[in-house]
N, C-alpha and C positions, 0 to 999 in steps of 0.2 A: 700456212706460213704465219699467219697474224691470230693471232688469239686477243681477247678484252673482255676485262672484268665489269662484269655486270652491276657491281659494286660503285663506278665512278659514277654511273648515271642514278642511280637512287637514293644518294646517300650526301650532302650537301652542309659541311657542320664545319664552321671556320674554327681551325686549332692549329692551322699553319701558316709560318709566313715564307712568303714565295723567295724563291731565290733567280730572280731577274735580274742581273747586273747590265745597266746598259752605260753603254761610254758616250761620254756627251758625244753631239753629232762634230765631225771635223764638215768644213766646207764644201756642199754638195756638187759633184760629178754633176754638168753643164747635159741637160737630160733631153733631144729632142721626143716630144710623145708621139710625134709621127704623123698626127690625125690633128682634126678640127673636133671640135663639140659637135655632136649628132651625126658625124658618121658611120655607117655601116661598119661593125667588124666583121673579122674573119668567120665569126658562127655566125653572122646573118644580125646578131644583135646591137644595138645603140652603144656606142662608143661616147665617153666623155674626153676631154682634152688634154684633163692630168691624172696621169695615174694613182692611184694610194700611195702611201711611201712612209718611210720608216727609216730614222738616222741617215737622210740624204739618199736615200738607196728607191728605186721604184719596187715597186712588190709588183713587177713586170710590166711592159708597156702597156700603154692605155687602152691598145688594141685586143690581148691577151684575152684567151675564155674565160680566165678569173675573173677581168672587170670589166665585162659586156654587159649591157640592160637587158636581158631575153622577157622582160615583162610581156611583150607581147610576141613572144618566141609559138607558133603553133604548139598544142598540147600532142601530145605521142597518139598516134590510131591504138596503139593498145597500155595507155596510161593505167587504164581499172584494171587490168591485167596484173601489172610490176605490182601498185599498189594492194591491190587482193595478196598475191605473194609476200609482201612485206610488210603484212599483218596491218596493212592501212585501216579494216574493219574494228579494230582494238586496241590498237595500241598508240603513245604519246607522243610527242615531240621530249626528247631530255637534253640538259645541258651538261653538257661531258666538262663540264669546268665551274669553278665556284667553289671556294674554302680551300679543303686541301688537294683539290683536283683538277687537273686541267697540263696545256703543256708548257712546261718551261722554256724560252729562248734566253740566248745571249746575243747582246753586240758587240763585237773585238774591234780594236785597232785596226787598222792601215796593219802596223808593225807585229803583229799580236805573234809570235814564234809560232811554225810550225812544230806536227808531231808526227812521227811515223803513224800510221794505220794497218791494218791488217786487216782481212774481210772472207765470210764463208762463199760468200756469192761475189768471189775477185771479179769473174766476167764481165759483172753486170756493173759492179761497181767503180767508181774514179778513184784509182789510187793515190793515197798519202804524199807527201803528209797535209795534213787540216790541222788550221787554224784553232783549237780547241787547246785551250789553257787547262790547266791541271785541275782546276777546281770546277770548272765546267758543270752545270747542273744537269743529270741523268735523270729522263724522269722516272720517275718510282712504280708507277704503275708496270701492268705485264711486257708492255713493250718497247720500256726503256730508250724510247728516244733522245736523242740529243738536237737541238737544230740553232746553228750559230749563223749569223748574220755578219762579214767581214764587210766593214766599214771601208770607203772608197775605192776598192773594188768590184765593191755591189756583185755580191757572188755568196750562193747560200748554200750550207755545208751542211747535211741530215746523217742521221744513221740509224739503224734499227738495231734493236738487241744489242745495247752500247756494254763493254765494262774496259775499265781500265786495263792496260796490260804493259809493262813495265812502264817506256818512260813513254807511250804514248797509249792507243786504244785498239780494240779488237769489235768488232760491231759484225754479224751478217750481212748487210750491207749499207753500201751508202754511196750517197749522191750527192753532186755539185750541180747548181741551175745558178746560171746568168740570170739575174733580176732586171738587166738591160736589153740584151738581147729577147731571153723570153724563150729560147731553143727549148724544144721537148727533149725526155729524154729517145734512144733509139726505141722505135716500134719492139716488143719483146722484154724491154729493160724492165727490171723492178726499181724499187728505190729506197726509202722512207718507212713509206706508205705498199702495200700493195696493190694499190693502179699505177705504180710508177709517176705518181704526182708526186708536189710538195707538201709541207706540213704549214710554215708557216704563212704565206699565203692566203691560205684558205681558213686560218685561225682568227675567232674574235676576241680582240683585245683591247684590254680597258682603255688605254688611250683612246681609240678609235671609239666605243661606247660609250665612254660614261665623258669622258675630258672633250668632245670633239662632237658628241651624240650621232655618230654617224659610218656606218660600214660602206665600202666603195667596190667592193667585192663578193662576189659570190665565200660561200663556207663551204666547209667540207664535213662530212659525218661518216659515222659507222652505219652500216645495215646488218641485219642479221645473214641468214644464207646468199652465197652471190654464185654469178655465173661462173664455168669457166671460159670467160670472155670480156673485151672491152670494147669502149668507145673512145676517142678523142674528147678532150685531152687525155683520156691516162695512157699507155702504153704497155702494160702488163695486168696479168692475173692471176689471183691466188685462189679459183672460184672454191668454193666447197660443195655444188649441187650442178646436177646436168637437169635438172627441174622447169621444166616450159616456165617462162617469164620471169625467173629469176635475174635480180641485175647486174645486169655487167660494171663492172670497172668503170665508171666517168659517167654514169648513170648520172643525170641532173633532173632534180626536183624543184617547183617553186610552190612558195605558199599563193593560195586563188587569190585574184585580185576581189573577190566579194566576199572574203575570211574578215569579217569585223573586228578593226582592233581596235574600238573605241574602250573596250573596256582594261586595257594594257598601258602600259607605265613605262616611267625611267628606261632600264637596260632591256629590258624583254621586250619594247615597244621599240627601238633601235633595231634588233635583230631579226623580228621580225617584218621591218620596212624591208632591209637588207633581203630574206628569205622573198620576199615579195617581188623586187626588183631586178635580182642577182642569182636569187637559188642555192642551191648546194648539190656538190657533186659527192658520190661515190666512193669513199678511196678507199676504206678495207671493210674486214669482214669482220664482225663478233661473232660470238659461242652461243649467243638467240638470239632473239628479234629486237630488238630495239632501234632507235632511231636518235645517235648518239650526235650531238653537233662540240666540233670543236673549239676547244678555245683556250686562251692563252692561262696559265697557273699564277693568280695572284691575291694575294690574301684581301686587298679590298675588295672586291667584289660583292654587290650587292646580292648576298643569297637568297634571303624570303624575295627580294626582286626577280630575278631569274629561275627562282619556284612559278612564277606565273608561265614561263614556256611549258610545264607539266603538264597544261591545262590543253593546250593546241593539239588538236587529234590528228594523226597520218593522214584521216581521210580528207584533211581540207589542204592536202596539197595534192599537185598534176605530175605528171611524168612530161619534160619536155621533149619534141620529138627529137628521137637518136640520128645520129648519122652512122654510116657503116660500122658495122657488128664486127668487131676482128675474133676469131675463136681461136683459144688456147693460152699457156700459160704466159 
């Protein structure tokens, strides 16, 4: 179901400027996080007290698998296993963003007009209409995402394989997540993403890195071959191998806590505290192997900077231990 050009992750040449429109924040929604600092979340990991957040809105509560510490999360009984399979003996860390690559968001109004939708995967999807304005940026790469962020409703609207279609859009599918609540999608659902997660969430973005020096959440990346099967948090699968230790869907990695980064910088050196603390999960599958990490589309981006993630080998991250393996699509 998900295809990625191999093209995003080796190729890094500022010629474009992004098209992020974001609407000043209106007065933030009165947000309990639920939790105290340093308590246990729902995966077993360290809870902070306030969650990330973006134009008033939480990028899900504090408690959320996004923004747990699993730093000291037991590593997987069979980590060298995933890793061996996902070419961890060879292959690089790359950053799926920088110059003219990476994913475009918006933030709308409160007010912002709905648009009718339409979807190949109706089932799976929450029907129309979405907050998506006419000029809406699609991303350009092969999977044409869209992901808007509706402002005091705190409520986030994705799609996959977007194009316009009369006066609204046609997308394969698409999902709505509560940013407050934090609701998974149903066990089985796809979304976005093929683990049935979010996109922007799990995106790093320059505010947060470069303006702020600091990620509060786990990331999300591509892997090459996946199972067909997940883990919590994702809820669907698009695997492409029935291949022993192939990863499932929600698969989370962190960088070792004995990975040296004294010799790392500025933005690279932010993402990878983040990867150290947070990890990254799973959410689709490329066309090979690589180990694509997301992040948001915007022309400042320090690129000879984030050329230093190039340099961090697969092998020096873990497989954190899974919880129940769901099999099938």
């Amino acid at each position: 179901m998900r295809t990625f050009s191999l093209l995003l992750v080796l190729c890094a040449c500022s010629r474009a400027s992004p098209f992020v429109p974001v609407i000043p924040p209106a007065d933030p929604p009165v947000i309990d996080a639920g939790v105290d600092a340093g308590v246990i979340g729902v995966d077993g990991g360290v809870v902070d007290a306030t969650p990330p957040s973006l134009a008033g809105c939480p990028m899900f509560p504090a408690d959320n698998p996004w923004n747990t510490d699993i730093s000291a999360e037991p590593v997987d009984p069979h980590s060298a296993d995933y890793l061996a399979f996902m070419g961890g003996a060879s292959l690089f860390l790359q950053p799926g963003f920088g110059g003219p690559y990476g994913q475009p968001f918006m933030v709308v109004a409160p007010n912002q007009a709905r648009v009718p939708m339409s979807f190949l995967y109706a089932s799976q999807s929450e029907p129309g209409p979405y907050p998506f304005p006419g000029d809406v940026p699609i991303q350009q790469e092969v999977d044409h995402h869209v992901t808007v962020l509706a402002q005091g409703e705190c409520k986030l609207y994705e799609t996959y394989n977007t194009v316009r279609d009369g006066f609204g859009f046609h997308a394969d599918s698409g999902a709505v997540f509560d940013l407050i609540s934090g609701a998974p999608r149903p066990d089985g659902w796809t979304s976005a993403t093929a683990a049935g997660l979010p996109i922007l969430p799990g995106m790093a973005r320059y505010d947060e890195v470069v303006d702020h020096g600091e990620i509060r959440h786990a990331l999300a990346f591509t892997a090459g071959g996946t199972a067909h099967a997940y883990v919590s948090p994702a809820t669907h699968s698009s695997g492409s191998t029935s291949a022993p230790f192939a990863p499932p869907m929600g698969l989370r990695v962190r960088l070792r806590a004995d990975f040296d980064l004294s010799r790392f910088h500025g933005a690279s050196l932010v993402v990878l505290r983040a990867l150290q603390k947070y990890g990254m999960f799973v959410t689709d599958t490329g066309g090979g192997q690589f180990w694509a990490v997301a992040g948001s589309l915007d022309a400042r981006w320090p690129v000879q900077d984030l050329d230093q993630l190039k340099t961090v080998p697969a092998s020096a991250f873990e497989v954190v231990k899974l919880g129940p393996v769901h099999t099938g699509q």
